[in-house]
PDB file of N, CA, C and O in Angstrom:
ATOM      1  N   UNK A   1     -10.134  -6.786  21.294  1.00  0.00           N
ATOM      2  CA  UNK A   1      -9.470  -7.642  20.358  1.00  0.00           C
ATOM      3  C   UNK A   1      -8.022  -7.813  20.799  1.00  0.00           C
ATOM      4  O   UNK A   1      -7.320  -6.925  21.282  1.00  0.00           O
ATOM      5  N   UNK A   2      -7.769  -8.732  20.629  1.00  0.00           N
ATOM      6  CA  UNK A   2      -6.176  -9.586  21.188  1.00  0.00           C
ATOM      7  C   UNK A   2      -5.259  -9.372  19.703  1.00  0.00           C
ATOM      8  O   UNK A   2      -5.817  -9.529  18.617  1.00  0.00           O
ATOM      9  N   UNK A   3      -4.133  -9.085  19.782  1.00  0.00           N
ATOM     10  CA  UNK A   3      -3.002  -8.734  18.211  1.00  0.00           C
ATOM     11  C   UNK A   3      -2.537 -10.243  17.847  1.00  0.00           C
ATOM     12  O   UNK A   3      -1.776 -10.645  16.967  1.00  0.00           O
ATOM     13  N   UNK A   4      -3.335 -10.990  18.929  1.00  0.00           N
ATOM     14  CA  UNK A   4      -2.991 -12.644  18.651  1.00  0.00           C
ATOM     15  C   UNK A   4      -4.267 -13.324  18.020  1.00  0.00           C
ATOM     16  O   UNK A   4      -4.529 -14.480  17.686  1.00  0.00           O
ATOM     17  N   UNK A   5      -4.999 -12.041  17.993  1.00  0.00           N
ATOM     18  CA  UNK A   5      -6.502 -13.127  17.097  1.00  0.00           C
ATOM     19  C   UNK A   5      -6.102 -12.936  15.708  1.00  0.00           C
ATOM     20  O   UNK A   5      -5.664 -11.901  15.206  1.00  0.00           O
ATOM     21  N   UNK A   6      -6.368 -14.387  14.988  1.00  0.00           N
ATOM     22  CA  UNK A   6      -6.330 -14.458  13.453  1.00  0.00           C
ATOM     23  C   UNK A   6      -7.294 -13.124  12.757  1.00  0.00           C
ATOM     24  O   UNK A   6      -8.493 -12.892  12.915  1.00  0.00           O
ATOM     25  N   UNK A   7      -6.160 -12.304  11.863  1.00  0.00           N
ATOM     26  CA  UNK A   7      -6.877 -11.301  11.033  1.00  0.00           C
ATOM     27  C   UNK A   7      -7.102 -12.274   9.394  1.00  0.00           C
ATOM     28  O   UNK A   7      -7.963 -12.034   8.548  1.00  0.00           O
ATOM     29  N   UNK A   8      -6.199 -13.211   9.344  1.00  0.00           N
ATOM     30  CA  UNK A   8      -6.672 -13.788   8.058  1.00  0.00           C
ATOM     31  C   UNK A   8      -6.653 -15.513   7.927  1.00  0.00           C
ATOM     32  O   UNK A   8      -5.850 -16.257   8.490  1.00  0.00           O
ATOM     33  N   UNK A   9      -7.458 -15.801   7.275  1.00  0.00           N
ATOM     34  CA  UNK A   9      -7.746 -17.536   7.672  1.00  0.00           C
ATOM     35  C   UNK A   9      -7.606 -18.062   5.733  1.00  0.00           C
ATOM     36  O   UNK A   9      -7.783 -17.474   4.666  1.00  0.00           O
ATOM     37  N   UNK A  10      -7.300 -19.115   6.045  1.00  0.00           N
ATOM     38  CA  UNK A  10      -6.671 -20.027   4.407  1.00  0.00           C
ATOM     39  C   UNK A  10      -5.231 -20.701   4.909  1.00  0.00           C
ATOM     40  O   UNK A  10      -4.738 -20.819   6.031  1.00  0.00           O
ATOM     41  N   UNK A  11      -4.908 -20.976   3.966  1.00  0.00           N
ATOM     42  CA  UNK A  11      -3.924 -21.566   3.768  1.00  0.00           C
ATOM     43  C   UNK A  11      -2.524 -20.726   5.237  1.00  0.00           C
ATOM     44  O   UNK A  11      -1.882 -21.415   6.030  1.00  0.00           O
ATOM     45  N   UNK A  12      -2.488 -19.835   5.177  1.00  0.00           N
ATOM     46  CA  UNK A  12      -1.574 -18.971   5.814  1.00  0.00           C
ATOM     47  C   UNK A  12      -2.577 -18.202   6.985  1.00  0.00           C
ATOM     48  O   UNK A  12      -3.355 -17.335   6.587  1.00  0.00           O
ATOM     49  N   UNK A  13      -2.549 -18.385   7.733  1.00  0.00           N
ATOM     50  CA  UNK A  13      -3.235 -17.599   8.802  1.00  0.00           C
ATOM     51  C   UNK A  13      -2.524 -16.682   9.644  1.00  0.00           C
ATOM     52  O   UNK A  13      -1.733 -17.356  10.304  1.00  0.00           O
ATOM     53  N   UNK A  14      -2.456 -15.836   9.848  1.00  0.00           N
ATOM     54  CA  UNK A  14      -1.496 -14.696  10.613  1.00  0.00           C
ATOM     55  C   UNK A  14      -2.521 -13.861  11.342  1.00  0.00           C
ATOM     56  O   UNK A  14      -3.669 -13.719  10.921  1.00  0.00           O
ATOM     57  N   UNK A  15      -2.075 -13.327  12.425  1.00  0.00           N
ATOM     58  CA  UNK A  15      -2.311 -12.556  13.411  1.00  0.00           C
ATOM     59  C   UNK A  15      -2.619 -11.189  13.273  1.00  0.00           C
ATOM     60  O   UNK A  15      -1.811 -10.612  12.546  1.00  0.00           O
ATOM     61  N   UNK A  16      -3.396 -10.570  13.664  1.00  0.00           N
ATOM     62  CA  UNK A  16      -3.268  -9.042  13.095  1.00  0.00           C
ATOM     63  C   UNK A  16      -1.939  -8.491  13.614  1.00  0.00           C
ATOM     64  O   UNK A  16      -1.443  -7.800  12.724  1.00  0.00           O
ATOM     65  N   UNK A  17      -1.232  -8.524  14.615  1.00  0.00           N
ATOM     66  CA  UNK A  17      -0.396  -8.110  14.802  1.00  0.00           C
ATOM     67  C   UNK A  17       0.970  -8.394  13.622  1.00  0.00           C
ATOM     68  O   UNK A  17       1.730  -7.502  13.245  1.00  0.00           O
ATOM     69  N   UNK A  18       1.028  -9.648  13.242  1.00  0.00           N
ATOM     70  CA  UNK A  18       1.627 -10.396  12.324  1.00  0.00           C
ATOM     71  C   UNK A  18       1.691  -9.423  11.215  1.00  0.00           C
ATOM     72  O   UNK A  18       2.680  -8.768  10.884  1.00  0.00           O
ATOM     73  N   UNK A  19      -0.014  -9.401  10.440  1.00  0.00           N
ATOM     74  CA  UNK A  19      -0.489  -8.763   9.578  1.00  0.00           C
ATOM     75  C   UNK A  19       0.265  -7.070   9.437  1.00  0.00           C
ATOM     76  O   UNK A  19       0.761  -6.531   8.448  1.00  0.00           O
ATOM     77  N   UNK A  20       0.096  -6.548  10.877  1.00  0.00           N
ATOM     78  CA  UNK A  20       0.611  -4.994  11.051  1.00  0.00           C
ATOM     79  C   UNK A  20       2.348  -4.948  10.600  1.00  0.00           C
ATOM     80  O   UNK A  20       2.965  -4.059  10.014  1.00  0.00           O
ATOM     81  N   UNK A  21       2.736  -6.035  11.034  1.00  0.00           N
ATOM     82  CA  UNK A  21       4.438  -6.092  11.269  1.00  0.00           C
ATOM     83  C   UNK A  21       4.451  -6.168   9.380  1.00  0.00           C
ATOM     84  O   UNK A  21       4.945  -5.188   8.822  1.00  0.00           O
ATOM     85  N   UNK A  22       3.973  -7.184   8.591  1.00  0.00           N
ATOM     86  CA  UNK A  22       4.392  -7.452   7.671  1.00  0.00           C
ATOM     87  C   UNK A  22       3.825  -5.952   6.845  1.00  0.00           C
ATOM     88  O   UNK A  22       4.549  -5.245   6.142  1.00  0.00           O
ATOM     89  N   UNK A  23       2.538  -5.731   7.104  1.00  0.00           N
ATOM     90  CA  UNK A  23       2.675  -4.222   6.244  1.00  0.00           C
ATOM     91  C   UNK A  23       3.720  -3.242   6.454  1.00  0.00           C
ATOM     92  O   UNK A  23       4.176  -2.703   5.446  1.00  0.00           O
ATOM     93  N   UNK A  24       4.339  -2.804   7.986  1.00  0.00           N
ATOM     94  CA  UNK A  24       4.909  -2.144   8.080  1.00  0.00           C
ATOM     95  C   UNK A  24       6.687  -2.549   7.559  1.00  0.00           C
ATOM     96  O   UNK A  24       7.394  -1.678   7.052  1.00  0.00           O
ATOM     97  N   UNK A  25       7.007  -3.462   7.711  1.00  0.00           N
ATOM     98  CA  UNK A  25       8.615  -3.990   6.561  1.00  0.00           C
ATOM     99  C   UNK A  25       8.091  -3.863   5.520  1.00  0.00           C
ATOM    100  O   UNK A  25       8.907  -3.406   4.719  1.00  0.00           O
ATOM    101  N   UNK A  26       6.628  -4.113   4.849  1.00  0.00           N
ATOM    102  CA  UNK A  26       6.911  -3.735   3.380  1.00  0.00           C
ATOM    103  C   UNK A  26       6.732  -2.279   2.954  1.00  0.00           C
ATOM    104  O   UNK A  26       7.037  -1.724   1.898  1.00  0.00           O
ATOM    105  N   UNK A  27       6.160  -1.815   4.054  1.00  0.00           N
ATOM    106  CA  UNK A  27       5.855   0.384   3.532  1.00  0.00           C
ATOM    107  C   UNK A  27       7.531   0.399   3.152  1.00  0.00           C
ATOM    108  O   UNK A  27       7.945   0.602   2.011  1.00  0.00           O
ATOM    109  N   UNK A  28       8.178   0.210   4.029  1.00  0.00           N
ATOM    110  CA  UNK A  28       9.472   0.434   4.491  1.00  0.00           C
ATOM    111  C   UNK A  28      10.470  -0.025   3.052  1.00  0.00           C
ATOM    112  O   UNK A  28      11.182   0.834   2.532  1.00  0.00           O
ATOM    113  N   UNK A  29      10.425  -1.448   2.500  1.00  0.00           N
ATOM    114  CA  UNK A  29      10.850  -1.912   1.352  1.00  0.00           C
ATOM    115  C   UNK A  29      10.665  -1.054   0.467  1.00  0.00           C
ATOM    116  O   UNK A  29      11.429  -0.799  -0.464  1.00  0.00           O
ATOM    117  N   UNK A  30       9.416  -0.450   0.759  1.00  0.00           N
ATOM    118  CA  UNK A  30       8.667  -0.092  -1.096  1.00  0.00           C
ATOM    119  C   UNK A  30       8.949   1.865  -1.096  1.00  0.00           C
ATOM    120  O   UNK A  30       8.706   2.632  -2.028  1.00  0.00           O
ATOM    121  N   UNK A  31       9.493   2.192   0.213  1.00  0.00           N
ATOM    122  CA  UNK A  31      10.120   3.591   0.544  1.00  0.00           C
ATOM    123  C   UNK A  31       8.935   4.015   1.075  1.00  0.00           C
ATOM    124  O   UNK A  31       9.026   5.211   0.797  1.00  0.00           O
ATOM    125  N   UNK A  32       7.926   3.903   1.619  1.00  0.00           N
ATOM    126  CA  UNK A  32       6.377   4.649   1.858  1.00  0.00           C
ATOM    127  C   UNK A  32       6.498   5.019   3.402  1.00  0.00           C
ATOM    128  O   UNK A  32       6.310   4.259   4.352  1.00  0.00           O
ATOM    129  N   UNK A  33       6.850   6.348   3.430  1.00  0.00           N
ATOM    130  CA  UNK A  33       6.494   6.831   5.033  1.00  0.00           C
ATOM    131  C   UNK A  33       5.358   7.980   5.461  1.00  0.00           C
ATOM    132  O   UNK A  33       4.447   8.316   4.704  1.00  0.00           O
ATOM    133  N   UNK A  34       5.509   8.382   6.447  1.00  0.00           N
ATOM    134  CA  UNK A  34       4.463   9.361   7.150  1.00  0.00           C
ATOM    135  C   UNK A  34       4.407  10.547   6.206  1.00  0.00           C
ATOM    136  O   UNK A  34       5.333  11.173   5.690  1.00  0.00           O
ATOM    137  N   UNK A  35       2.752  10.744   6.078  1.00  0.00           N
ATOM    138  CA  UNK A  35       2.759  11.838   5.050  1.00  0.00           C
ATOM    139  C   UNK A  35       3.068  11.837   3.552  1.00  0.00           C
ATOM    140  O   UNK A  35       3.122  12.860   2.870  1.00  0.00           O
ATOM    141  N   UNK A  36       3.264  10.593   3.102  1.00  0.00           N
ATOM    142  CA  UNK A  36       3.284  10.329   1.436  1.00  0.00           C
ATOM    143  C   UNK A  36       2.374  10.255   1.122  1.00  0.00           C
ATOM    144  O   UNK A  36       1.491  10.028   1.949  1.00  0.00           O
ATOM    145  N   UNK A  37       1.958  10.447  -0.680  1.00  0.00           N
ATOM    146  CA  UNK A  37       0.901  10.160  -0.924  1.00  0.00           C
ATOM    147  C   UNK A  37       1.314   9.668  -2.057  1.00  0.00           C
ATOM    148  O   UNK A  37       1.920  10.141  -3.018  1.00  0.00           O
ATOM    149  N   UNK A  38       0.715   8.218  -1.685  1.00  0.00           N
ATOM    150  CA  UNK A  38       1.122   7.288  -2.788  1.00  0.00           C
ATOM    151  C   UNK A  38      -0.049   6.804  -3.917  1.00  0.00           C
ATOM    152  O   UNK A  38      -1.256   6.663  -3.725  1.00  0.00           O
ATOM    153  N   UNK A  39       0.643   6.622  -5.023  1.00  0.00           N
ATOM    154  CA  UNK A  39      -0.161   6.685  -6.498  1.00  0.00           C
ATOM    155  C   UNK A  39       0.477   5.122  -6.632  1.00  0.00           C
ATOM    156  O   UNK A  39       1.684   4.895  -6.711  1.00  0.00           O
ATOM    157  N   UNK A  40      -0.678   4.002  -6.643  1.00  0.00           N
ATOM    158  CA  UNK A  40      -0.062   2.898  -6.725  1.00  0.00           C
ATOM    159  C   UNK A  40      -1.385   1.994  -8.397  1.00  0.00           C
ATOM    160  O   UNK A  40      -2.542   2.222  -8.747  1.00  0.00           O
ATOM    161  N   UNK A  41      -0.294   1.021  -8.892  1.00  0.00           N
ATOM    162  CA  UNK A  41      -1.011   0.947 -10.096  1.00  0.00           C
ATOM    163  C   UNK A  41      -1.719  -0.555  -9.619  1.00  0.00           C
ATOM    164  O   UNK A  41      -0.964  -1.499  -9.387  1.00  0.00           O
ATOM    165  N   UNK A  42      -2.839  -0.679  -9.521  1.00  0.00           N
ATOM    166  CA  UNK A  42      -3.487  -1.526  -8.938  1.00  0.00           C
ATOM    167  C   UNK A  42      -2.952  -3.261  -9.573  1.00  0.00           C
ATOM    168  O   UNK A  42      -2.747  -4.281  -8.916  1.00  0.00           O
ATOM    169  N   UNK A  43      -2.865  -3.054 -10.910  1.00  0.00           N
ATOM    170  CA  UNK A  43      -2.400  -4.274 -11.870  1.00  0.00           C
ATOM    171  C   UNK A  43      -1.033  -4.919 -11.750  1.00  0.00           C
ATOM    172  O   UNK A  43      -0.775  -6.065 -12.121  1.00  0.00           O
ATOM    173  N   UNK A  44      -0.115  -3.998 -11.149  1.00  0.00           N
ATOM    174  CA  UNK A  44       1.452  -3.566 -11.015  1.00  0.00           C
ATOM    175  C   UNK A  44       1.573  -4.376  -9.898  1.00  0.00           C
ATOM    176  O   UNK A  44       2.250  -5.400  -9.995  1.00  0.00           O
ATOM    177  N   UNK A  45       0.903  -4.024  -8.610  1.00  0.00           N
ATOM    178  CA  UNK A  45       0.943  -4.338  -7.168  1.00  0.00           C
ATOM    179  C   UNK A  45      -0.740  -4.654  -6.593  1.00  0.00           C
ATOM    180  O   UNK A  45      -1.501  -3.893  -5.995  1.00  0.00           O
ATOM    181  N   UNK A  46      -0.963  -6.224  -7.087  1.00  0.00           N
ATOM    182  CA  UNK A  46      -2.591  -6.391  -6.352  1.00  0.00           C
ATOM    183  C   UNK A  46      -2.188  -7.187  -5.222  1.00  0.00           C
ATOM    184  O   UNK A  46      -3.118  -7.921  -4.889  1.00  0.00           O
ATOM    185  N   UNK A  47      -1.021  -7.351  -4.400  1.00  0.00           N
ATOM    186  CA  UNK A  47      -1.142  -7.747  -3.329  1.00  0.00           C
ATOM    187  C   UNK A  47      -1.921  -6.959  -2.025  1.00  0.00           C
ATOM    188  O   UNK A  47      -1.050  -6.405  -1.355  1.00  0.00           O
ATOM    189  N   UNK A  48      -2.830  -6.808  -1.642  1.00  0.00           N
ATOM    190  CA  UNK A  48      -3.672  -5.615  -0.776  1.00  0.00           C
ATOM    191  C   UNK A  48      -2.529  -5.384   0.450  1.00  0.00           C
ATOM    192  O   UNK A  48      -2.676  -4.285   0.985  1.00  0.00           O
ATOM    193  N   UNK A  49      -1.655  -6.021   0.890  1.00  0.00           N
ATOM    194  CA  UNK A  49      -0.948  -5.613   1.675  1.00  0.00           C
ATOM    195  C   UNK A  49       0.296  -4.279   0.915  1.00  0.00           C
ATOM    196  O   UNK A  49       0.726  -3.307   1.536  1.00  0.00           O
ATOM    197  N   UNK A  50       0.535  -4.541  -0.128  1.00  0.00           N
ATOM    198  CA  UNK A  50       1.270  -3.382  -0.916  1.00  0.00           C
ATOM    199  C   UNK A  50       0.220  -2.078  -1.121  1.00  0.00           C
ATOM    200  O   UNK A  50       0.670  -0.947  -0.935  1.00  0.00           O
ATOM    201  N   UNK A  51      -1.172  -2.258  -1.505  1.00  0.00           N
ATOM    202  CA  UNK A  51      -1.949  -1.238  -1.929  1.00  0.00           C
ATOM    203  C   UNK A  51      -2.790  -0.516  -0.861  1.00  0.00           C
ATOM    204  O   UNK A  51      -3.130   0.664  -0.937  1.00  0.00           O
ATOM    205  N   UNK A  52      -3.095  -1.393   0.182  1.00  0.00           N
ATOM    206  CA  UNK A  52      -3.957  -0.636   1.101  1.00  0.00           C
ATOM    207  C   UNK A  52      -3.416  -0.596   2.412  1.00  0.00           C
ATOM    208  O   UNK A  52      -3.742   0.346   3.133  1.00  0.00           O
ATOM    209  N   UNK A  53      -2.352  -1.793   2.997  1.00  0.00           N
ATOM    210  CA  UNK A  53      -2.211  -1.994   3.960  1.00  0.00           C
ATOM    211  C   UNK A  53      -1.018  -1.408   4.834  1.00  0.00           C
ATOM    212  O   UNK A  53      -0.977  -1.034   6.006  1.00  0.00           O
ATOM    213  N   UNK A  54       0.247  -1.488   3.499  1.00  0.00           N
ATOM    214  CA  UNK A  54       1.508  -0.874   4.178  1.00  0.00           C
ATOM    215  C   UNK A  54       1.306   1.044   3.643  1.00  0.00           C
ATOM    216  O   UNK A  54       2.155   1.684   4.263  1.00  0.00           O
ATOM    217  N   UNK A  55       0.787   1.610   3.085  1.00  0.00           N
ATOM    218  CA  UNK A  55       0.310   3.196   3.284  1.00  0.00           C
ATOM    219  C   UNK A  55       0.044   3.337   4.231  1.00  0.00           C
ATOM    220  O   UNK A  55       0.780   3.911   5.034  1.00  0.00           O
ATOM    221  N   UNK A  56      -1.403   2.757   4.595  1.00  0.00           N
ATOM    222  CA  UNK A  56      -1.855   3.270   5.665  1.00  0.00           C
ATOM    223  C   UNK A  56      -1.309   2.731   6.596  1.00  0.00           C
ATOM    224  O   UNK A  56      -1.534   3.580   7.459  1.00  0.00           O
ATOM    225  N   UNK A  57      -0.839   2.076   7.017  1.00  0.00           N
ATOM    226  CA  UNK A  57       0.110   1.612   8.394  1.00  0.00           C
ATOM    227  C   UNK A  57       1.302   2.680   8.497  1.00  0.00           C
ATOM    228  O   UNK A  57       2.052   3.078   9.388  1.00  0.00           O
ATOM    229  N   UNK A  58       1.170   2.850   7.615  1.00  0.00           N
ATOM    230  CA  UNK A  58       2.929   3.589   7.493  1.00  0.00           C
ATOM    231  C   UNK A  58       2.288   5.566   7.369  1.00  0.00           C
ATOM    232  O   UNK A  58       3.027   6.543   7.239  1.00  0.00           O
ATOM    233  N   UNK A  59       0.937   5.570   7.455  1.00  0.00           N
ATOM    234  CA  UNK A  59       0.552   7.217   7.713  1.00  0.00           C
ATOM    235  C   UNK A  59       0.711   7.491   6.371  1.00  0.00           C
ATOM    236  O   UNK A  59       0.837   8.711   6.272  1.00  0.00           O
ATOM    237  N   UNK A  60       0.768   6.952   5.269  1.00  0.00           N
ATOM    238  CA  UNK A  60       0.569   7.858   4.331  1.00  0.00           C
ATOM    239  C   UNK A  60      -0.928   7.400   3.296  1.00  0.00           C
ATOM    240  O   UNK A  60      -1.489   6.311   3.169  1.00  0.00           O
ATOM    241  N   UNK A  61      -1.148   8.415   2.835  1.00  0.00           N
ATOM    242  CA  UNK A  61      -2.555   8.185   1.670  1.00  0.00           C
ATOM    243  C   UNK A  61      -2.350   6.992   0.623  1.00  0.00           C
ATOM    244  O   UNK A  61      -1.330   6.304   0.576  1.00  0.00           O
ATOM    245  N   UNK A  62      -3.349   6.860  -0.125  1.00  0.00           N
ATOM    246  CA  UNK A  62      -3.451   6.012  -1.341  1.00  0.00           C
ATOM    247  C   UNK A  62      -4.214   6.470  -2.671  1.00  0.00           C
ATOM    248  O   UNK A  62      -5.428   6.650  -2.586  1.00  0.00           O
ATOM    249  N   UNK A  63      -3.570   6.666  -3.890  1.00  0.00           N
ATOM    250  CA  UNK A  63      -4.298   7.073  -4.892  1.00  0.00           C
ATOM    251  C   UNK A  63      -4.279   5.391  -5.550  1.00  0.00           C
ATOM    252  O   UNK A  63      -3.303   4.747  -5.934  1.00  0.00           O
ATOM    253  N   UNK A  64      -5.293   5.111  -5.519  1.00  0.00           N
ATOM    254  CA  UNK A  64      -5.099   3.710  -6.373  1.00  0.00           C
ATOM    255  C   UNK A  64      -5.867   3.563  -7.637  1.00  0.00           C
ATOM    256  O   UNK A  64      -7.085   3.700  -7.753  1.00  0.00           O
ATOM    257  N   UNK A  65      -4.931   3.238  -8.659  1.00  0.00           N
ATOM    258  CA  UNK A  65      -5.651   3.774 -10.204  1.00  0.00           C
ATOM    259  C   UNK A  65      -5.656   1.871 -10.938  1.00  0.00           C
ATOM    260  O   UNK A  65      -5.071   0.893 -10.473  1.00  0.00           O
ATOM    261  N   UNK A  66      -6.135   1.919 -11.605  1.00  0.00           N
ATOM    262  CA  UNK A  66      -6.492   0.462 -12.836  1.00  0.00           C
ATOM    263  C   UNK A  66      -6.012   1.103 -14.373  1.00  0.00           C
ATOM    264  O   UNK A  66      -6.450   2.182 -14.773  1.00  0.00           O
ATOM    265  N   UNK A  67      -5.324   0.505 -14.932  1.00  0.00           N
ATOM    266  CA  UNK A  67      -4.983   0.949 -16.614  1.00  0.00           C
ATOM    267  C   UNK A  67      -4.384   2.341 -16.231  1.00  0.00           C
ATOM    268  O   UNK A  67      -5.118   3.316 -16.398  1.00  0.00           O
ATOM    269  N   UNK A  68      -3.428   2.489 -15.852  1.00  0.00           N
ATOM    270  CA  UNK A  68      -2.594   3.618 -15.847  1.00  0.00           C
ATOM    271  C   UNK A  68      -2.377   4.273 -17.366  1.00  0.00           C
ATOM    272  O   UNK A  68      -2.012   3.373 -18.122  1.00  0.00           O
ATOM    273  N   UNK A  69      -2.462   5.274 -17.901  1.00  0.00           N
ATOM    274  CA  UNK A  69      -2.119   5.477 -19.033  1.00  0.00           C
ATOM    275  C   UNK A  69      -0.344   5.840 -18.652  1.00  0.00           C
ATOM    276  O   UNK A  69      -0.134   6.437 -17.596  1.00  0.00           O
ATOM    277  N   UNK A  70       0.631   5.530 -19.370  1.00  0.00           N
ATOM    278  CA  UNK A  70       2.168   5.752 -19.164  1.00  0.00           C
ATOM    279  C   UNK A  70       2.175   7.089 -19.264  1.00  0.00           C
ATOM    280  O   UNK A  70       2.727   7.874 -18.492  1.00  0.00           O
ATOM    281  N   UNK A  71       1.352   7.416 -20.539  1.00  0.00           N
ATOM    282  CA  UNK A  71       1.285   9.099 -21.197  1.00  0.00           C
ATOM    283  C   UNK A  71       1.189  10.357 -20.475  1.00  0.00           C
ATOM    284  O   UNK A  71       1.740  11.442 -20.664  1.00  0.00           O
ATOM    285  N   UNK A  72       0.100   9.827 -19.333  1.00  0.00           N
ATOM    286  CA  UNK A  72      -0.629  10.090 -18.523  1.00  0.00           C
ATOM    287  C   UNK A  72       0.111  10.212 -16.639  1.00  0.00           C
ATOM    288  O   UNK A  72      -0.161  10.952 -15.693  1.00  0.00           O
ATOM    289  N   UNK A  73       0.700   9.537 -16.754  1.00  0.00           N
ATOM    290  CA  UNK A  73       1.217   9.441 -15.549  1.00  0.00           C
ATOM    291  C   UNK A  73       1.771  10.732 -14.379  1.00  0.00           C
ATOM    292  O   UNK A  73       1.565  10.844 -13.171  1.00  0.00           O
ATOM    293  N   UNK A  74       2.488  11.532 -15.282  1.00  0.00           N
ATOM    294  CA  UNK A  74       3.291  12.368 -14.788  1.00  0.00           C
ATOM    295  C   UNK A  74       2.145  13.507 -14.371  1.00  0.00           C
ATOM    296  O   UNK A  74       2.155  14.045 -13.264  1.00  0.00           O
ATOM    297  N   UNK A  75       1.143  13.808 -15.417  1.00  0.00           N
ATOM    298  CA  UNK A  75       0.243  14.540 -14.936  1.00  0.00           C
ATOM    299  C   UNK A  75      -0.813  14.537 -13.878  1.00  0.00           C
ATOM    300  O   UNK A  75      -1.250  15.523 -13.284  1.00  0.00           O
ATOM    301  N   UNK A  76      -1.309  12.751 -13.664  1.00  0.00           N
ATOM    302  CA  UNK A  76      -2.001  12.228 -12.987  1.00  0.00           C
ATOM    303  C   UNK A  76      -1.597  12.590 -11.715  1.00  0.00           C
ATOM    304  O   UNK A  76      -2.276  13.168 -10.866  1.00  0.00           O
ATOM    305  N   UNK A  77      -0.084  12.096 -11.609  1.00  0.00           N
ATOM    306  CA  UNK A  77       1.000  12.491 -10.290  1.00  0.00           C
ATOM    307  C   UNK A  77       1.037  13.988  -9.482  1.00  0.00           C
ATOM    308  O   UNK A  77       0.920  14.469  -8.355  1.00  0.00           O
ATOM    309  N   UNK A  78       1.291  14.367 -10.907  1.00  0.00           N
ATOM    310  CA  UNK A  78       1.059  16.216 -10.376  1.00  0.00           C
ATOM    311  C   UNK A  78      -0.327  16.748  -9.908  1.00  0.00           C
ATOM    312  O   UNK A  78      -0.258  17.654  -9.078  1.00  0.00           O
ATOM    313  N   UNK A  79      -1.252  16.454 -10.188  1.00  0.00           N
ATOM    314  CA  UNK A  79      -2.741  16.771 -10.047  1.00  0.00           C
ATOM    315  C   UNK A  79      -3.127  15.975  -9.126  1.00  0.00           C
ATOM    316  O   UNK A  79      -4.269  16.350  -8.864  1.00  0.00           O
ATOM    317  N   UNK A  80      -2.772  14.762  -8.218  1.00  0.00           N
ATOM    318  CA  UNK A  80      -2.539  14.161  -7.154  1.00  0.00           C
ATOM    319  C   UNK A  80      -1.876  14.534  -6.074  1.00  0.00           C
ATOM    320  O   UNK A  80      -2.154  14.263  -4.906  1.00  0.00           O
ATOM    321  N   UNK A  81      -0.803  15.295  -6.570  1.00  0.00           N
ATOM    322  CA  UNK A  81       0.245  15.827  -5.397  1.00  0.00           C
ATOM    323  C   UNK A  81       1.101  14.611  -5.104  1.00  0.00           C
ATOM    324  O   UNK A  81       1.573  14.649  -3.968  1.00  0.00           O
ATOM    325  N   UNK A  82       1.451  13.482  -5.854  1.00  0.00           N
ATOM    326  CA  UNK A  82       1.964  12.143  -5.341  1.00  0.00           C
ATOM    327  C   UNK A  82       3.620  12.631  -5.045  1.00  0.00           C
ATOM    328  O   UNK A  82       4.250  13.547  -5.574  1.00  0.00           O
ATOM    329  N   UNK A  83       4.177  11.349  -3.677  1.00  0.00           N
ATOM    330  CA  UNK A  83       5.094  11.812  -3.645  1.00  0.00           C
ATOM    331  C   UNK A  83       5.543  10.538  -3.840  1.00  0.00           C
ATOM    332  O   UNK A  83       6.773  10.506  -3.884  1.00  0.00           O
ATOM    333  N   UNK A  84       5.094   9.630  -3.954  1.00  0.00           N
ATOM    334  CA  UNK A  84       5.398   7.943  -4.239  1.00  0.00           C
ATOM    335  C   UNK A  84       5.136   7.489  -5.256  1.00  0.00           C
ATOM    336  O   UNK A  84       3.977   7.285  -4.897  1.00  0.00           O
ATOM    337  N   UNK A  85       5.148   6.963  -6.685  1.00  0.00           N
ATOM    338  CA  UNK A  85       4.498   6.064  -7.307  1.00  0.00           C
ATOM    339  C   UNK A  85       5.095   4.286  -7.301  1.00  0.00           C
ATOM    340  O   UNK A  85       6.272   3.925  -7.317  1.00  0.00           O
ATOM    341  N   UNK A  86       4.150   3.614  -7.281  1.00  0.00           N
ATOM    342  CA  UNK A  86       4.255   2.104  -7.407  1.00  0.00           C
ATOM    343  C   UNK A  86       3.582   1.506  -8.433  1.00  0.00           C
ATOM    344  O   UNK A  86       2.488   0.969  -8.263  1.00  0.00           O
ATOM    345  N   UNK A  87       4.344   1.571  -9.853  1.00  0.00           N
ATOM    346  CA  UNK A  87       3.830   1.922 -10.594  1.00  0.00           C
ATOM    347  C   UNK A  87       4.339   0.478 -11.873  1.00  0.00           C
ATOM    348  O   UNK A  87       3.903   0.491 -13.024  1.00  0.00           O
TER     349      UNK A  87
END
């Protein structure tokens, strides 16, 4: 595979390499580096490049939750081990 073959087709078509660059400026925006483990709220951030793409590009995990309870959070975090939330 070539980093110049289209990874996504529509309206905007980009390159996987493209694709890699833009996850990795946004791990970077959103603070996500090597070895985090990020707790991200799926409803909060459904762009898949925020939830699946810049973690793992950037070496760190993904806890990805739907209906976060607020109440709930801090414990969820702790019992996760999170060192990120995107929340």
């Amino acid at each position: 595979m070539d980093g110049n073959d289209r990874a996504m087709a529509g309206p905007v078509e980009l390159s996987h390499l493209a694709v890699c660059r833009t996850a990795l400026d946004r791990a970077a925006e959103l603070g996500v580096v090597a070895g985090d483990r990020v707790l991200v709220d799926a409803r909060a951030y459904p762009d898949p490049v925020d939830w699946l793409l810049a973690p793992l590009l950037a070496g760190a995990s993904i806890v990805l939750c739907a209906n976060i309870d607020p109440a709930k959070l801090a414990a969820r975090s702790d019992a996760e081990k999170v060192s990120v939330q995107l929340v």
